[in-house]
C-alpha positions, 0 to 999 in steps of 0.5 A, a space after each residue: 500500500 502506497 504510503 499516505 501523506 496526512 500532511 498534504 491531505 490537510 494542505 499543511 507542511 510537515 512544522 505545522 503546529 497544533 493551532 494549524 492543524 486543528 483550523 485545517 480539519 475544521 474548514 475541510 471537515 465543512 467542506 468535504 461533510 457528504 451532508 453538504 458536498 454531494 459530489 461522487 468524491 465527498 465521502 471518500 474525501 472526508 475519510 481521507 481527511 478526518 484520518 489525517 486528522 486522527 494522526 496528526 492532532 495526537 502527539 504521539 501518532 504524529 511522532 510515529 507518523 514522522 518516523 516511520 510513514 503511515 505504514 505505521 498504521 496499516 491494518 490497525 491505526 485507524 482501528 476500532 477508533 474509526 475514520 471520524 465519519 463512520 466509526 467515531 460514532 457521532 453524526 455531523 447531519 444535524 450541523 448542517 440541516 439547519 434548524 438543529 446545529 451541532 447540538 446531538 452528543 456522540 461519540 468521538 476521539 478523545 483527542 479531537 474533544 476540544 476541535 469539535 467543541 469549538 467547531 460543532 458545539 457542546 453537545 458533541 462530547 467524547 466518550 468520557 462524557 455522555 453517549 446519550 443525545 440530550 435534545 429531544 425532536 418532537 413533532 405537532 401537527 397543527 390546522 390551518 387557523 391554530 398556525 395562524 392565530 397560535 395556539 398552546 399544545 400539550 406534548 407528551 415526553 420521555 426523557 432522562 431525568 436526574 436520579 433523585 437518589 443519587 443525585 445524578 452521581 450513579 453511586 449510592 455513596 456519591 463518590 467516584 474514582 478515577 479510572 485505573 485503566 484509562 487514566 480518565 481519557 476514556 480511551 484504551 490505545 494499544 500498541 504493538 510491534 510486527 516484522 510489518 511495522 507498528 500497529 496501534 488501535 483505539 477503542 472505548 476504555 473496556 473498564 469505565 464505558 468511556 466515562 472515564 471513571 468507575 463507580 464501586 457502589 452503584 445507586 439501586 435505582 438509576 443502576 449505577 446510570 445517574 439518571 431514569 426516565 421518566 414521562 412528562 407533560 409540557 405545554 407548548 405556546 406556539 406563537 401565531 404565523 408559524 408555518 410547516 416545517 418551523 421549529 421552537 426550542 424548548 430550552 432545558 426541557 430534554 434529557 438531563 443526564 451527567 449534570 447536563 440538560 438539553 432542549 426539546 425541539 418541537 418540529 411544526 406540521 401545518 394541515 391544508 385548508 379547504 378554502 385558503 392556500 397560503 404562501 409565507 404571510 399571504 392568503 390566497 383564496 378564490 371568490 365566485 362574483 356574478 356576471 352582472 357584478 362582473 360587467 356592472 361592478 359591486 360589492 362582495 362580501 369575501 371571507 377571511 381566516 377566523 370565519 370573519 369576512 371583508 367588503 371588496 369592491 368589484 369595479 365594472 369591467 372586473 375580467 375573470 381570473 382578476 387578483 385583488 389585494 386586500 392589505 393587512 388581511 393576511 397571517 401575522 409575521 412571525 413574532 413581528 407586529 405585521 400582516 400579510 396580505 389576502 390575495 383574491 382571484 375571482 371567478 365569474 359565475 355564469 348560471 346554467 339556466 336563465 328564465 324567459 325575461 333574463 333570456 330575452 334581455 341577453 339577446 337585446 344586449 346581444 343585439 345592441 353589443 353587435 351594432 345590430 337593430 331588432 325590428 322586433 323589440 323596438 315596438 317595445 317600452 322595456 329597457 334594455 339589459 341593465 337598464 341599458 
């Protein structure tokens, strides 16, 4: 296997310093995530890049890697520990879905605990800390008006809470030692010689489960975990103008566990309304108006959301598929003090079947539109269509 070169991976030189190396793999890491670069390459790139990373961020690799190349690490210096994209054992999506930011704990190395901190945020931890993901996503779904006017949920949770017993510690005497194994880094690192070369592999420390400490009296409740679950009922106020897809975060309403408490996320579903479509702000509704409105003009009586209505003048001549705006009739922006807009199409009602005298006025209408004299009707006293 062709010898790897970690240094051009990350687009260092071999006297790169620490800072360097760690500005580097974060801006690639952005780059090259398949989440967000959807080229063939991506996640082959990506590998290749959080690889170089492992090795060249632990002083210990890197010193080996500069002895002797990355044939080092063939077979077994990538090992258990994974490439950073699959085998650490944390999710990047969420970064980059918006919305969620990089707030889901996860697993990872202990080495790259700082990089990810500063890159992703808290809830990324190493394996000494939590494996549990603190936030909670819940879904509502809502009608039509509760999006649009608000409306308070009641949401059903279950969530870690901190045992009371023990008060999150996981031991029925509250102490902890530091683990003998690992030495607290969570982390298990062997090293070991071949006619091959040097092999080193990383795991989860096999004494502490990657908490970095051990517990010689678990609590009888919790199990020695610090925490239960346990199910809630919250009441959400949603605000009005809300629309699919949006989410509120409830802060400190999720899971609770090793003195930390993440926060509820409530994704919102809009159902479609039979009457009303809406785009952003804006309603948009169609409005049936008679011929005779239509040619003479009028006024309708249009309906708005809350099953109120508003007078809209029709002027004369009004063509079918005519928009009309109706300002400040439309949704509340989201937590702002303005409206959208209504927007009106209106349709022409042409009736199916008109009675003898609406017959006969037609005609004469006809007959007068077409520049035409009817012999006929002129014997008569009767006005025309539309008193015309």
């Amino acid at each position: 296997m062709a010898s790897k070169d970690y240094y051009s991976t990350l687009g260092l030189s071999k006297n790169a310093s620490d800072a360097d190396i760690k500005s580097a793999y974060k801006k690639l890491a952005k780059q090259w995530h398949p989440d967000v670069n959807k080229s063939p390459e991506a996640t082959e790139k990506f590998k290749e890049i959080s690889e170089a990373y492992s090795i060249l961020s632990d002083t210990q690799k890197r010193q080996t890697y500069d002895q002797f190349g990355s044939d080092a690490f063939s077979g077994g210096g990538f090992g258990s520990g994974g490439s950073g994209y699959s085998g650490a054992g944390y999710d990047f999506s969420d970064l980059f879905r918006g919305g969620f930011g990089g707030n889901f704990s996860g697993q990872g190395f202990s080495s790259m605990d700082d990089l990810l901190r500063s890159a992703f945020g808290e809830g990324f931890a190493s394996a000494r800390e939590q494996a549990q993901p603190l936030h909670i996503r819940t879904d509502v779904e809502l009608s039509f008006e509760e999006a649009a006017f608000g409306v308070t949920k009641s949401i059903e949770l279950t969530r870690l809470e901190e045992c009371e017993s023990c008060k999150g510690t996981g031991s029925h005497s509250g102490k902890k030692e530091t683990c003998k194994t690992c030495k607290g880094r969570g982390m298990e690192t062997h090293t070991r010689r071949t006619p091959f070369g040097i092999f080193q592999t990383s795991g989860t420390c096999s004494a502490c489960g990657g908490k970095g400490q051990t517990i010689s009296d678990p609590c009888k409740t919790c199990k020695g975990k610090g925490s239960i679950h346990q199910t809630k009922t919250i009441d959400v106020k949603i605000p009005a103008g809300v629309d699919e897809g949006n989410h509120l975060r409830l802060t400190k309403q999720g899971h609770a566990q090793h003195g930390k408490q993440g926060d509820v996320y409530v994704v919102i579903h809009v159902q479609p309304h039979r009457v009303f479509k809406r785009d952003g702000s804006d309603v948009y509704v169609e409005q049936a108006i008679s011929y005779e409105d239509a040619v003479l003009g009028g006024d309708v009586d249009v309906p708005l959301l809350g099953g109120k209505t508003a007078t809209l003048h029709i002027p004369a001549g009004t063509k079918p598929g005519k928009i009309f705006r109706m300002k400040d009739k439309g949704i509340k922006f989201l937590n702002e003090d303005a409206f959208g807009d209504q927007f009106v199409r209106v349709e022409i009602n042409i009736p199916e079947n008109v009675n003898k005298e609406e017959k006969e006025l037609l005609e004469e209408l006809r007959t007068i539109r077409g520049g035409t004299k009817n012999e006929g009707k002129k014997k008569s006293k009767k006005k025309g269509f539309f008193g015309i």
